[in-house]
MARNUBA-159533 format. One record per residue (C-alpha): x, y, z. Coordinates in steps of 0.1 Angstrom, whole numbers, m for minus. Layout:
u:v:w
X:Y:Z
...
END
This chain:
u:v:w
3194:2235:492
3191:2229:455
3187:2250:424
3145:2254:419
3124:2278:409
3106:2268:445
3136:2274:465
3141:2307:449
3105:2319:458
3108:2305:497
3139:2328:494
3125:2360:482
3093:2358:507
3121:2357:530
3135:2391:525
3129:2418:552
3109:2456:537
3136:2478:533
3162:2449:523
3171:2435:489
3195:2406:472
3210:2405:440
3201:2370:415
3238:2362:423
3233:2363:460
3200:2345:457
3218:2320:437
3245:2314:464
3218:2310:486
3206:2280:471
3242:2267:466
3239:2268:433
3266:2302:426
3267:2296:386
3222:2304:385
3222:2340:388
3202:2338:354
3182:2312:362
3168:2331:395
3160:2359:370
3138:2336:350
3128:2322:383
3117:2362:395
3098:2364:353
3074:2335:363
3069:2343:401
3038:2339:419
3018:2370:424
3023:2390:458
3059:2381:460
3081:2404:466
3100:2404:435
3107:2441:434
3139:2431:466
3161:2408:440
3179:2433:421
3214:2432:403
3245:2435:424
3258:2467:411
3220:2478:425
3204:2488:394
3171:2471:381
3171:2447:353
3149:2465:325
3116:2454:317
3081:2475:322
3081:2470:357
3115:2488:368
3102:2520:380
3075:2500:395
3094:2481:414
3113:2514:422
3086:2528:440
3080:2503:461
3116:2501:475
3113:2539:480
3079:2532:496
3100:2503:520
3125:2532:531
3153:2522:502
3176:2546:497
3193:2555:460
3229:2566:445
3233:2604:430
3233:2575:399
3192:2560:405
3208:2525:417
3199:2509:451
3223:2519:479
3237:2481:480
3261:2490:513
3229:2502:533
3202:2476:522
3217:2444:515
3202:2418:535
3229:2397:548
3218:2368:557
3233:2333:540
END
């Protein structure tokens, strides 16, 4: 698979409740390891009803913007669980798959 926007999105939908990736990962996915950036532009124009709120950074924290503790919420709503520090337990909810 290349690098697109698309191919990001069939990703994401992908992504089990209670599971999240980070861009990086996403990027890999797509065999394109160098994108992590682009995937976050990629998540900034995505289609309504996906779930965006599951591609988080790889340290597990959220990348800023309004919709942070939004997208919070609905991972603690999926059964996400957090650090003492607020960031995603990445260990625990990774989704794996490659």
């Amino acid at each position: 698979m290349s690098f697109s926007f698309e191919g990001v999105y069939e990703i994401v939908k992908k992504i089990p409740r209670g599971k999240v990736i980070s861009y990086g990962q996403a990027a890999y996915m797509l065999d394109a390891p160098h994108c992590a950036r682009q995937v976050g532009w990629a998540m900034r124009r995505a289609p309504e009803g996906l779930p965006c709120h599951r591609v988080i950074r790889a340290d597990g924290s959220f990348a800023g913007g309004v919709d942070a503790e939004l997208f919070r919420s609905l991972l603690a709503a999926e059964g996400v669980t957090f650090l003492p520090d607020g960031r995603v337990d990445m260990k625990k909810h990774r989704w794996n798959k490659r």
